[in-house]
Z-matrix of the N, CA and C atoms (Angstrom, degrees):
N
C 1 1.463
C 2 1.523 1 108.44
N 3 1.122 2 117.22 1 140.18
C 4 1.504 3 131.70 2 177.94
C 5 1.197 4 114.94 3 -55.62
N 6 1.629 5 132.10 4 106.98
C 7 1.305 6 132.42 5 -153.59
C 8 2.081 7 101.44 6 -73.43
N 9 1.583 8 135.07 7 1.93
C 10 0.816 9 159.12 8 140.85
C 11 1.721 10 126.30 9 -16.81
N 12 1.874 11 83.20 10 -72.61
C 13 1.643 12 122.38 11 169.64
C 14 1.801 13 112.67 12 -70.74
N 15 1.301 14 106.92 13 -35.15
C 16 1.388 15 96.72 14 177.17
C 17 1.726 16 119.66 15 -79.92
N 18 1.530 17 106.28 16 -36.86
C 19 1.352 18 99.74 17 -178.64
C 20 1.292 19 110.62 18 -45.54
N 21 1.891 20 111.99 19 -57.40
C 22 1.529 21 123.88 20 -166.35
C 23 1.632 22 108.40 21 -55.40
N 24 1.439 23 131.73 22 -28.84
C 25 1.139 24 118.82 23 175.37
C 26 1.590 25 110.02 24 -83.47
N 27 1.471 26 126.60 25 -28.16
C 28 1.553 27 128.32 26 176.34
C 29 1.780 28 98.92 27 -52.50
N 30 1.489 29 107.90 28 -48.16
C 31 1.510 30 105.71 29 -161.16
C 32 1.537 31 109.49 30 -78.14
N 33 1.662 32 122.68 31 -19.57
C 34 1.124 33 130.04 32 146.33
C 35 1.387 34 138.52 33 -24.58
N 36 1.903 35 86.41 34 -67.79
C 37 2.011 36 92.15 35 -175.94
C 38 1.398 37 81.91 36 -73.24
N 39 0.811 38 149.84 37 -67.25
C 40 1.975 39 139.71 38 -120.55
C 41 1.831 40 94.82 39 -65.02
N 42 1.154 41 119.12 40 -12.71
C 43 1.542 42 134.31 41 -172.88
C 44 1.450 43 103.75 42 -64.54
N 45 1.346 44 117.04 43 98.95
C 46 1.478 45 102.92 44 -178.80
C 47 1.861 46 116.40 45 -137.56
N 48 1.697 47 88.52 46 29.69
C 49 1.639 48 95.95 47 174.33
C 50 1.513 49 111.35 48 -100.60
N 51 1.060 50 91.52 49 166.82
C 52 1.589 51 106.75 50 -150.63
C 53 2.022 52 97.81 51 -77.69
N 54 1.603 53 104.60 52 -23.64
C 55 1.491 54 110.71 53 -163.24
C 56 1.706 55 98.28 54 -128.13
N 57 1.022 56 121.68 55 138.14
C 58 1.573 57 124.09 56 -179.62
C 59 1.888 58 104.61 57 -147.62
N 60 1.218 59 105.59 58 147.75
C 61 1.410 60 124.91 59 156.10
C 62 1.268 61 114.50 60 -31.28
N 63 1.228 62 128.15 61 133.76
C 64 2.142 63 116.35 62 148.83
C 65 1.241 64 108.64 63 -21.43
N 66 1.189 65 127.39 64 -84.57
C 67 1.793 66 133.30 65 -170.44
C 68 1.449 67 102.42 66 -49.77
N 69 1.480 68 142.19 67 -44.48
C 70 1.420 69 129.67 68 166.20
C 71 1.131 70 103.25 69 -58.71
N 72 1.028 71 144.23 70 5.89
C 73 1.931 72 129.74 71 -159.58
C 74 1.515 73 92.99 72 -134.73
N 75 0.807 74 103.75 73 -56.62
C 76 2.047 75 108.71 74 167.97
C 77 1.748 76 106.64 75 -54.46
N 78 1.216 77 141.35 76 -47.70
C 79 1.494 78 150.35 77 157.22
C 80 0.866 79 110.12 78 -48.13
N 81 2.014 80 138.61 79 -48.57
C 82 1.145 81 136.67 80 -172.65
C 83 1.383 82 123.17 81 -70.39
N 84 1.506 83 95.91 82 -38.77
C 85 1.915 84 107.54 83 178.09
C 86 1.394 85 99.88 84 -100.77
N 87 1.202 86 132.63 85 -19.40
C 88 1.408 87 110.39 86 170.01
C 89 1.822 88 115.29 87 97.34
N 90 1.469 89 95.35 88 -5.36
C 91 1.461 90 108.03 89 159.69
C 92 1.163 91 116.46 90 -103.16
N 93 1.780 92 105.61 91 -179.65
C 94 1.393 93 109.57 92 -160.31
C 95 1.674 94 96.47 93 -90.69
N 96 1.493 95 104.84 94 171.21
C 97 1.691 96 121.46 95 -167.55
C 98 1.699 97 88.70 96 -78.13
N 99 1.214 98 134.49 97 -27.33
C 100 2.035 99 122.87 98 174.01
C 101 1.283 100 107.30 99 -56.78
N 102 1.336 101 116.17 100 -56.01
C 103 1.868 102 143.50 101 169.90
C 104 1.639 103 82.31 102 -19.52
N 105 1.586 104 103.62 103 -102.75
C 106 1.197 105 122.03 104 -164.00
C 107 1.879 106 123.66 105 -39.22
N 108 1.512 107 112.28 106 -40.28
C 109 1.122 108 114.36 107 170.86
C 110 1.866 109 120.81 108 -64.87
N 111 1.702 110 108.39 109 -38.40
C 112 0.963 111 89.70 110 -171.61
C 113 1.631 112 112.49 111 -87.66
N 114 1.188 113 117.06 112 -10.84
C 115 1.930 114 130.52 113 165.16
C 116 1.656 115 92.22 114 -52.91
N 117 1.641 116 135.27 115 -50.04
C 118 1.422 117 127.03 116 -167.99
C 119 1.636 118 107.18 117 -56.49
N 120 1.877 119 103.16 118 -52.25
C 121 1.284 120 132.11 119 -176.73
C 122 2.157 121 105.11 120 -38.27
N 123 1.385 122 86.48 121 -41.55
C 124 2.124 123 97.71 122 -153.88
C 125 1.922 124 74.27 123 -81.97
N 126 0.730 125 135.26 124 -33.88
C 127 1.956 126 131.19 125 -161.35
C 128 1.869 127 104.72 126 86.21
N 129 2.002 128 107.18 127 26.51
C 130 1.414 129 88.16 128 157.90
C 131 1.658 130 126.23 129 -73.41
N 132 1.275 131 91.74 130 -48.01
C 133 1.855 132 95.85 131 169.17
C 134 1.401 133 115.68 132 -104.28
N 135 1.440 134 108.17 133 141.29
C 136 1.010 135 102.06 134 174.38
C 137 1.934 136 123.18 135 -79.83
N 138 1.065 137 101.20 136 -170.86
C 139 1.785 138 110.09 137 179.46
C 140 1.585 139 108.28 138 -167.01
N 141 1.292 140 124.38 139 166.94
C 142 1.199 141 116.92 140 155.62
C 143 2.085 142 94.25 141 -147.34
N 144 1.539 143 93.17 142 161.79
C 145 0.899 144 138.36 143 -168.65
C 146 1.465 145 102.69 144 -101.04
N 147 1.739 146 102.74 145 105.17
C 148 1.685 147 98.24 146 -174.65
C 149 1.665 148 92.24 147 -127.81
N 150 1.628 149 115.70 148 132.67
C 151 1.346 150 134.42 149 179.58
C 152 1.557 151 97.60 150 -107.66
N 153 1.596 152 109.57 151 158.70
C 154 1.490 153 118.04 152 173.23
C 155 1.173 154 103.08 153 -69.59
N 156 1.540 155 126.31 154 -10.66
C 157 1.598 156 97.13 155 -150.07
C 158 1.761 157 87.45 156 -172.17
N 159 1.337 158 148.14 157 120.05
C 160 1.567 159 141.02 158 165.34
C 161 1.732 160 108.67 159 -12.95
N 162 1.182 161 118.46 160 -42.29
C 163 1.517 162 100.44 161 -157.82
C 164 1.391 163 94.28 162 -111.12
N 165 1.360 164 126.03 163 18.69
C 166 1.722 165 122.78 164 160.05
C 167 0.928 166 97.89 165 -60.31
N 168 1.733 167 113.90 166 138.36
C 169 1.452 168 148.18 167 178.10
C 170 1.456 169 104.53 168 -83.06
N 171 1.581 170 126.82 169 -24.34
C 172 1.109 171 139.27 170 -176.06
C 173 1.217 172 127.76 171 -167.74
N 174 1.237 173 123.21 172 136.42
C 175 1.414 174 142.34 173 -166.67
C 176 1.532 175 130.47 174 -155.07
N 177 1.449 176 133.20 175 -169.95
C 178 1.250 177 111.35 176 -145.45
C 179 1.984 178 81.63 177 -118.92
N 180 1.687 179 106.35 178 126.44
C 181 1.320 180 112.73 179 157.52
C 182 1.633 181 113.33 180 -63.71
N 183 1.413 182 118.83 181 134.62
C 184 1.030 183 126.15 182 166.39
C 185 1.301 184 121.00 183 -115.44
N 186 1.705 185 134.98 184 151.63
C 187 1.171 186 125.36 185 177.02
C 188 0.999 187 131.57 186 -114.42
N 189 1.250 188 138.77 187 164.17
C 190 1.927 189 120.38 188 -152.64
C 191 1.810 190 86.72 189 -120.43
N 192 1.237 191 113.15 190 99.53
C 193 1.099 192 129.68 191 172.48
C 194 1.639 193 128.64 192 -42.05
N 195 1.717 194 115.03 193 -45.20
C 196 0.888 195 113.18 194 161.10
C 197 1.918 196 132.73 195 -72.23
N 198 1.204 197 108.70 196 -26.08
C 199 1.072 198 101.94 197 157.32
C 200 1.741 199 127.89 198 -71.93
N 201 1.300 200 112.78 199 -22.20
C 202 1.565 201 114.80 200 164.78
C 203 1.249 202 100.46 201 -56.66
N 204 1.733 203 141.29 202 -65.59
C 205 1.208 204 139.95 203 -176.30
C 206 1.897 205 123.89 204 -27.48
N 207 2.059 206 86.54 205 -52.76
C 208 1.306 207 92.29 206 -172.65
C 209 1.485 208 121.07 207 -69.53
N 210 1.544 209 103.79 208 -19.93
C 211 1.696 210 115.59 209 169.18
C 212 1.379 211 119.12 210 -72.50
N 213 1.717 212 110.02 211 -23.97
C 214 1.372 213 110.93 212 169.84
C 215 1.895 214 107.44 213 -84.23
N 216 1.076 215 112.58 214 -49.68
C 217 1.593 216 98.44 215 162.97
C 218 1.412 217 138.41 216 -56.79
N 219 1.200 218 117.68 217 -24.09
C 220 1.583 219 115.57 218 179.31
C 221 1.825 220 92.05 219 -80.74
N 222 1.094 221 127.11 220 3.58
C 223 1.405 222 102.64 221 144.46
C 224 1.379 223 138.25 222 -118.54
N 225 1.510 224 109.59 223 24.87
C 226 1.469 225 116.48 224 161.10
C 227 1.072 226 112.27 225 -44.36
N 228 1.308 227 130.55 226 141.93
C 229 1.470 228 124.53 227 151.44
C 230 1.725 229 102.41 228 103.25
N 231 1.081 230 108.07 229 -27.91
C 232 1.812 231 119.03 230 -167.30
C 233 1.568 232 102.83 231 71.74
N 234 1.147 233 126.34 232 22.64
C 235 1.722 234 111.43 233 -157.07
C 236 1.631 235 109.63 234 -127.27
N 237 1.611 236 109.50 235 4.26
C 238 1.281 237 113.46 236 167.76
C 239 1.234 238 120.63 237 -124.36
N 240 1.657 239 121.44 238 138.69
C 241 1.003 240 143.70 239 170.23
C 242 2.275 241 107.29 240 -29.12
N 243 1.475 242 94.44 241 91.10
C 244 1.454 243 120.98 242 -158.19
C 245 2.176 244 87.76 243 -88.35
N 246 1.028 245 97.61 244 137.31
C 247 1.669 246 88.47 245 172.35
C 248 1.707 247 95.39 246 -90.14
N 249 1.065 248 150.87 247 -159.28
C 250 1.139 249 145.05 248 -152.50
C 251 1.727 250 103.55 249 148.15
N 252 1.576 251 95.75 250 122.17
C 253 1.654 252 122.13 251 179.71
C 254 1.466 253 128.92 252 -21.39
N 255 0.692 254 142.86 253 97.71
C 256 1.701 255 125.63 254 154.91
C 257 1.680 256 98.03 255 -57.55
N 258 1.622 257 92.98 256 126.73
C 259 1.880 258 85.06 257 175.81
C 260 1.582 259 95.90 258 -104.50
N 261 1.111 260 111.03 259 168.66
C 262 1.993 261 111.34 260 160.52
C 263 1.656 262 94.60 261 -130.21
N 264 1.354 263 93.97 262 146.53
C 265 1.814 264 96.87 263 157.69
C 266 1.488 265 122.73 264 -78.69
N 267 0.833 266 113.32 265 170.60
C 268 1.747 267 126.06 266 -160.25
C 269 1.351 268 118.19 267 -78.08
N 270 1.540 269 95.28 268 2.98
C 271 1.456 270 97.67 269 -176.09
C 272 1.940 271 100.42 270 -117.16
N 273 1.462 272 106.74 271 9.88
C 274 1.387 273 96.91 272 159.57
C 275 1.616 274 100.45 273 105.25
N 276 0.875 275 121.23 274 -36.54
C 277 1.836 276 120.11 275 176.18
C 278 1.864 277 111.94 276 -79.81
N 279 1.326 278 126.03 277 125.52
C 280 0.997 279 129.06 278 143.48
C 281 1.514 280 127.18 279 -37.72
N 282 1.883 281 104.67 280 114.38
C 283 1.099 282 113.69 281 173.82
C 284 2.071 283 122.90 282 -73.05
């Protein structure tokens, strides 16, 4: 195995906060950061949106890790009611 692939899964498990970045949350599940944004986008996982201050124009999305889990478990098995993506293409229109 590509000594590459192992770090990113070592730095994965050792991950044991409850709230992570996109790129921690994309590393943690092992999907890509579109995956994860547009699951925030549909209200499968949650996130919140933390500013320094009320009238910051911008601030850092965070992702609620355990609910990523529970979206990755309700499809163990293939046998539970899985919420599942709205995708859009890249050019902005719903497919």
């Amino acid at each position: 195995m590509n000594s590459k692939y192992i770090c990113k899964a070592k730095k994965a498990a050792t991950l044991s906060a409850r709230w992570g970045t996109l790129a921690q949350a994309a590393d943690y599940s092992g999907m890509g950061r579109r995956v994860i944004e547009n699951a925030v986008k549909n209200g499968i996982i949650r996130s919140s949106l933390v500013r320094s201050f009320p009238e910051a124009k911008r601030g850092r999305r965070l992702i609620d890790l355990r609910s990523l889990d529970e979206w990755i478990e309700a499809g163990v098995g293939g046998k539970a009611e899985v919420p599942y993506l709205v995708r859009n293409d890249r050019k902005g229109g719903a497919q």
